[in-house]
Structure formats: C-alpha cells, structure tokens
C-alpha positions in Angstrom: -12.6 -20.3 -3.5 -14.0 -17.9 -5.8 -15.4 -14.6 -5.4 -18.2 -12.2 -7.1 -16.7 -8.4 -7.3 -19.1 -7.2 -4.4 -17.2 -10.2 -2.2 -14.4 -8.9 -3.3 -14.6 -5.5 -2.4 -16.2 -6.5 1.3 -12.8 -8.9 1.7 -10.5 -6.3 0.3 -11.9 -3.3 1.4 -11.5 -1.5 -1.8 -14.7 -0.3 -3.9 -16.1 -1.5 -6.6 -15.3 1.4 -8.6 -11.2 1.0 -7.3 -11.1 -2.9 -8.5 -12.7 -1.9 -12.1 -10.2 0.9 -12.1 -7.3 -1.5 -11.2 -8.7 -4.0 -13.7 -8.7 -1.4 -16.5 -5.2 0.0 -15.6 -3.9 -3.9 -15.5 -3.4 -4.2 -11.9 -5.8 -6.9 -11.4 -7.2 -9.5 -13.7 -10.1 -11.3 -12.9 -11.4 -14.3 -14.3 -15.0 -14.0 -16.2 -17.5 -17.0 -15.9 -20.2 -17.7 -18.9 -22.0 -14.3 -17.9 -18.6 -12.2 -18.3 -19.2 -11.2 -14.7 -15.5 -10.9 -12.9 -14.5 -14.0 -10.7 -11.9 -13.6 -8.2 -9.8 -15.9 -6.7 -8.0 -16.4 -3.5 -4.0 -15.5 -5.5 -6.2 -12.2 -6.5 -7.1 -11.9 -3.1 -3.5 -12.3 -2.0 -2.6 -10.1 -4.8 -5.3 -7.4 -4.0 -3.5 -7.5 -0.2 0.1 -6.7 -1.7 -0.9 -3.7 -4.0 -2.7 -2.1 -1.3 0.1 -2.5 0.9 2.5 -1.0 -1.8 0.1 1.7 -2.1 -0.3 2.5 1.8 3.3 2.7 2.1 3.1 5.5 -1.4 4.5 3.6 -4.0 3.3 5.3 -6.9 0.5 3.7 -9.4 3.0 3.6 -12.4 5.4 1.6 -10.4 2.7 -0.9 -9.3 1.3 -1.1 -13.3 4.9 -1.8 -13.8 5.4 -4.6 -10.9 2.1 -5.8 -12.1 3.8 -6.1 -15.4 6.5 -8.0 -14.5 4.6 -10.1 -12.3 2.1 -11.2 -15.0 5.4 -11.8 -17.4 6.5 -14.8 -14.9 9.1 -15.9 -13.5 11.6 -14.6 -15.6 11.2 -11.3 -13.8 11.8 -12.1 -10.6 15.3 -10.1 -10.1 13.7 -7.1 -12.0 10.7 -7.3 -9.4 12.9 -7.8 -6.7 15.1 -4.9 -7.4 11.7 -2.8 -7.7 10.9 -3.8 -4.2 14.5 -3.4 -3.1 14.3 0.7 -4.2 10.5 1.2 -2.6 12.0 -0.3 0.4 15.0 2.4 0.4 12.6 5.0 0.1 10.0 3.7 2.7 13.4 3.8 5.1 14.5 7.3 4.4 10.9 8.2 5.1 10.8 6.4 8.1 14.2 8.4 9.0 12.8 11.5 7.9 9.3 10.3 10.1 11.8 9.7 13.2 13.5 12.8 13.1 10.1 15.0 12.8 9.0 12.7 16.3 12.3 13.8 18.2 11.7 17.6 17.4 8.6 17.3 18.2 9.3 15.3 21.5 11.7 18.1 22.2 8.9 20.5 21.7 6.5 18.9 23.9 9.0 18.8 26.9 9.6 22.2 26.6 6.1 23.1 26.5 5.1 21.0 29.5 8.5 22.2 31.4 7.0 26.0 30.9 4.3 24.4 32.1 5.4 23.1 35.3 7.6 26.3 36.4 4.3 28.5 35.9 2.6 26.9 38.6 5.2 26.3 40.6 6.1 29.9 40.3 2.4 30.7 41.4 
C-alpha cells in the first residue's frame, strides 16, 4: 500500500513538518513518484512506528540518525544495531528504577499525608 505524506502523517501521527524534518535529517526516505511528491510505504510505516517509539522512550535524535544509518547500510549492521538497542535499553531500565523509586517515596508521602489525615478527625 502506498501512501501520500498527508496519509502519512494521519497514520503516524506525526506532522507534516516532523516527516520533512526526518526526511532531511535521514531518518526516513520516501519514495518519489513522476511528480517528485513523497510515497510512503507500509516498511516506512513500520519504520515511522519504531523511531517514534525510540523517541518516546528519549533516545536522542543523533542516536536514531545513527540507527537509521546502520539500518539503511543492511544487514551487515545488525550486531552494531543491536548493540545500540541493547545500551538504550540499559538506560530505559535505570530510568524505570530511578521512575520506581521516585513512586515509593512518593507512596510513602501519600500515606503519611492521609494518616495525618485520619488522626485529625478522629482527634476531633
């Protein structure tokens, strides 16, 4: 199935602005049909999914131009791109620590606020 940018950008959810940006950075290559207007295909649709995944969970943009690199150089990168996504995963782990640690303080914080809570009216 092909796609026109504005189909694109509805499927995706990312502007039209964003995909020209990614095609200009190298994230994204489109094909062009005999009025050089971008085609895009379902593997760029798949594609689109993955970067903004890596980008939800904050990989930065370099790192992405640079798995986009790789992944447009074929299969001889695969244990480069693999180790890529091997790090981002590490981090995304020791955030999720980090993210798990902030929600038992603040558990901790809640309880004490709602014990307080409780003994003032009971104390009433």
């Amino acid at each position: 199935m092909a796609y026109s940018i504005s189909a694109f950008s509805q499927l995706t959810n990312l502007s039209i602005h964003t995909l020209r940006y990614y095609e200009q950075i190298g994230l994204i290559t489109p094909q062009r049909n005999n009025g050089n207007q971008r085609i895009y295909s379902q593997q760029d649709l798949a594609w689109g999914e993955f970067i903004k995944r890596l980008k939800e969970t904050n990989m930065p943009i370099k790192e992405i131009q640079h798995y986009a690199q790789l992944r447009a150089a074929g299969s001889s990168t695969l244990e480069a791109r693999l180790a890529l996504l091997i790090g981002h995963r590490q981090h995304l782990m020791a955030q999720l620590q980090t993210l798990q640690t902030h929600q038992l303080k603040l558990d901790e914080k809640i309880s004490f606020y709602q014990k307080a809570i409780k003994q003032n009216k009971s104390a009433v």
